[in-house]
N, C-alpha and C positions, 0 to 999 in steps of 0.2 A: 222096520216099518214097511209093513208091506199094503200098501196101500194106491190106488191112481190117483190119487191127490194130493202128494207129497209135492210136486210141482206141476207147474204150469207151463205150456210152451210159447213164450212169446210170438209177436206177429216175424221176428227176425231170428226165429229158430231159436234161438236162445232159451235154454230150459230157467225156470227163476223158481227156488226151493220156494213153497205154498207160505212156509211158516217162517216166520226172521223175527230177531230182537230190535224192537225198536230200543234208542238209547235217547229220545228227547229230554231234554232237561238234567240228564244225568251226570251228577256230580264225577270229575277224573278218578276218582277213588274209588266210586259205588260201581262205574261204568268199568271201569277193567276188572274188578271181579265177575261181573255182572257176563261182560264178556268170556271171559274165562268158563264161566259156568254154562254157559251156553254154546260153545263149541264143545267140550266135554261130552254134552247133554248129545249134541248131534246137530244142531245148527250149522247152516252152513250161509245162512246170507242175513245179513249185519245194517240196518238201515241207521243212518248217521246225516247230520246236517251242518254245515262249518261253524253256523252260528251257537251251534249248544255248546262251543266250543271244549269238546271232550275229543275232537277226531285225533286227536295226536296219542292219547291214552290206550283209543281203540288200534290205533297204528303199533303201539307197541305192543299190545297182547297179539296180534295178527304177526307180528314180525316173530315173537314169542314163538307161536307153533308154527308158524311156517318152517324157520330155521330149524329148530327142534323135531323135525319131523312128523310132528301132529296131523297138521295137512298142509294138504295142495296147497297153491297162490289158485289153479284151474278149477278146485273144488268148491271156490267162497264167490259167493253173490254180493258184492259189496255197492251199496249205494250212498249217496249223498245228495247233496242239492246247491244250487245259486242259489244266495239270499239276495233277498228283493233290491241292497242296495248295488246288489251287480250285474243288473239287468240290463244296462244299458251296452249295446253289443261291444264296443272296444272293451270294456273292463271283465265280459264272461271267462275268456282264453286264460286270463291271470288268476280269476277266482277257483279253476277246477287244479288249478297248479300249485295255488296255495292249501288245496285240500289233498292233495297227492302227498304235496312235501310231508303233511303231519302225518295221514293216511299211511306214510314210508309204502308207498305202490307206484306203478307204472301207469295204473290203468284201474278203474273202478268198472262195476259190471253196467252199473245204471246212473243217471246224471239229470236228473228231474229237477225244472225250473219250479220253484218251493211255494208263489204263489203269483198269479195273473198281476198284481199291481207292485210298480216298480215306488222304489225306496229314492230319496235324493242321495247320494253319494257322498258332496261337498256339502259340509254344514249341514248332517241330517239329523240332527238334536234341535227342537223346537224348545222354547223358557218353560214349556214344564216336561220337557227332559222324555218326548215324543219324537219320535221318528218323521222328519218328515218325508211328506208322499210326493214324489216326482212329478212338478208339469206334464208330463207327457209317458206313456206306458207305449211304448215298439213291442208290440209281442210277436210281430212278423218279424221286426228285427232279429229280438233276442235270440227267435228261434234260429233264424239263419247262422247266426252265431255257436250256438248248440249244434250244430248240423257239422260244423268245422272241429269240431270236440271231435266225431265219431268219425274222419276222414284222417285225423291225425294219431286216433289212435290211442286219444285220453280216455276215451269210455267206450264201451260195447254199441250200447245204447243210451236211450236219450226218452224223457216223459215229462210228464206235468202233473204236478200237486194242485189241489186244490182248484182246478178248473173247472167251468161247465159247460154245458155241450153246445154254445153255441162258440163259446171259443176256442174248443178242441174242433170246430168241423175248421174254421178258421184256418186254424195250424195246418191240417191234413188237406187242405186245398190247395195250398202250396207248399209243401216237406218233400225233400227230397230225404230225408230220413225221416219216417212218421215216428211218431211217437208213439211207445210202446205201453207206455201206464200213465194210470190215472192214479195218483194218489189221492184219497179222500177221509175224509170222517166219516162213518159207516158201522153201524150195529141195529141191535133189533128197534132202537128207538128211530133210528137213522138209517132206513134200508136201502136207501139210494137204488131204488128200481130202476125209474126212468133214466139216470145215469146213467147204470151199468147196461141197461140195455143199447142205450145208445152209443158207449163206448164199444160196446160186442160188435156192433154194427160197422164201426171206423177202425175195426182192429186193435184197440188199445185193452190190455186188461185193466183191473182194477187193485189196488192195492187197497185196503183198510187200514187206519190209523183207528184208535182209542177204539176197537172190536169189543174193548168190553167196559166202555164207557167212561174210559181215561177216570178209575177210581183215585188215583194216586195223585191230582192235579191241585194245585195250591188252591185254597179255602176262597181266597178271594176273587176266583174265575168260577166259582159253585155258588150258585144260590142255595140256601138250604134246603129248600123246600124242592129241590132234584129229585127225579125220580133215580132210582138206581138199578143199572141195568144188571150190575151182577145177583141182586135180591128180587128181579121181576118173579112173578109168582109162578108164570107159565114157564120158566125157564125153570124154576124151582123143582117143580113138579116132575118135568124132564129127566132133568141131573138125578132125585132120588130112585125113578126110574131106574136107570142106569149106571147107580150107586159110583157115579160121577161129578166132578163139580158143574158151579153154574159157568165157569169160565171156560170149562170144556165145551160143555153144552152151547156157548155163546160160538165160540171157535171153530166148532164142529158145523155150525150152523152158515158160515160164510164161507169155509172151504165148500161144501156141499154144493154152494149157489154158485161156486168157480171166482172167488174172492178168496185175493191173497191177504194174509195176518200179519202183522207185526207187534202183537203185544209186547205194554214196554214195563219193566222189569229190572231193581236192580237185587231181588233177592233170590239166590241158587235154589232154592225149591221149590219156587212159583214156576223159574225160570223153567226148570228139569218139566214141571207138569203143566206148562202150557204147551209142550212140546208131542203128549199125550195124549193125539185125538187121533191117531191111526187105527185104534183096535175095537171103534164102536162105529155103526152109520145109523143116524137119525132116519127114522120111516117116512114116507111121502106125509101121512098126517098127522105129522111132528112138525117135518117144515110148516104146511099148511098152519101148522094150529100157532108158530111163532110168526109166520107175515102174516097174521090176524092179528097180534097186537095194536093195540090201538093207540098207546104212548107214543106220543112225538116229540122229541126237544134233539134240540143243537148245542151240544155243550160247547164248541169252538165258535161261535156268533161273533164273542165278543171282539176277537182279532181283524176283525172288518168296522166296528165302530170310530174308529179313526177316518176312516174316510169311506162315509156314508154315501156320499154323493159320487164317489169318483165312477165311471165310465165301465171300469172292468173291474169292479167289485164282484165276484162271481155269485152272492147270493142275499 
């Protein structure tokens, strides 16, 4: 792959592979083939969250090639997240520790607070079997907390999912590690301009989640009447172009803009050709003619409906 967009060099030097497998939702059976299939392929950085709880599956395909001599422990980008109900700063230190253990590592590359509004810890099951949302959200805490991760030596680095830019300036006001990504929802229906530009501006890149419009997401978080970003027409159009799919085409289209990927995948030949956007570049009025779309939807909205009202809802 020879290409200068294979990765990206964070604000802490750190080089972070453009393209990774997300493993959300993915079943321990689907996710270690899945994995399997994508170090193979060439992947080299693995994004995981404790909560999908598969990190022990992907722990042991990682211990798998590493032993085995497949690759490096230096050559994998491996990331995870705090879930929301460990946000409260005493319990972060324990929560990246419990992700190590299954993770079987010393150290992950990146360590991204998973979303701005914290989870109650004790007794977080509401009677109809909802999460509930913590009195009070410390994001200046949490972050201090995160900051002690990266002085000890649990993470490289340190970011945020799903934030928005008035709580990332927030963070970078007082960090004495700033945060290096922004993880978000992000595709042509969702270009997250104003973000990423404000992120550019604070030093943080951007990661994209569901790049190609998280096809594969249970029926019951899809309205029917979604548009779908993989059958957009101008994307359509593109892809036959360049006797390409529309997923490349999608992929190709956010590396280009300096947006990292994570499409998630637990089938080996998706896996192999989402990995496939080194050997084409989209023209200036290709990009132009996909930020001219004019479809807007949020497929992830609904995960903020639980609590509408709270304070650092980020959108």
């Amino acid at each position: 792959m020879d290409d200068s967009l294979t990765s990206v060099t964070l604000s802490n030097g750190l080089h972070m592979p453009s393209v990774g497998l997300g493993t959300w939702q993915s079943p321990k059976d689907e996710v270690r083939v899945a994995v399997r299939a994508a170090l193979d392929a060439g992947y080299r950085h693995i994004d995981t969250v404790y909560t999908d709880l598969n990190e022990d599956a992907i722990g042991e395909v990682l211990q798998e090639y590493i032993k085995s001599g497949k690759v490096k422990r230096e050559e994998l980008f491996i990331v995870t997240k705090l879930p929301m109900i460990h946000m409260e700063p005493t319990l972060v230190k324990g929560s990246i520790e419990m992700s190590l253990k299954k993770l079987q590592l010393d150290y992950v590359d990146l360590y991204l607070i998973h979303f701005p509004v914290q989870f109650a810890y004790e007794g977080p099951v509401t009677e109809a079997g909802l999460l509930k949302v913590a009195e009070k959200t410390d994001l200046i805490g949490t972050w201090k907390a995160m900051e002690e991760l990266v002085d000890l030596g649990l993470t490289k680095s340190i970011g945020v999912s799903n934030f928005n830019i008035s709580q990332i300036e927030r963070i970078c006001k007082i960090a004495k590690h700033k945060p290096v990504i922004n993880q978000v929802e992000c595709h042509i229906y969702l270009p997250q301009n104003e973000l990423f530009d404000a992120c550019k501006k604070l030093g943080l890149a951007v990661t994209a989640y569901a790049p190609l419009g998280s096809p594969g997401r249970i029926k019951q978080l899809r309205g029917k009447d979604d548009p779908v970003v993989l059958e957009d027409p101008v994307i359509r159009k593109i892809a036959k172009r360049y006797s390409k799919s529309t997923a490349h085409i999608l992929l190709r289209n956010l590396l280009q803009r300096g947006i990292i990927v994570i499409p998630k995948s637990v089938t080996p030949h998706r896996i192999r050709s989402n990995i496939q956007v080194f050997d084409f570049s989209l023209k200036k009025e290709e990009m132009d003619e996909i930020a001219g779309i004019k479809t807007k939807r949020r497929f992830f909205g609904a995960m903020t409906s639980s609590f509408l009202d709270h304070p650092e809802r980020p959108w």
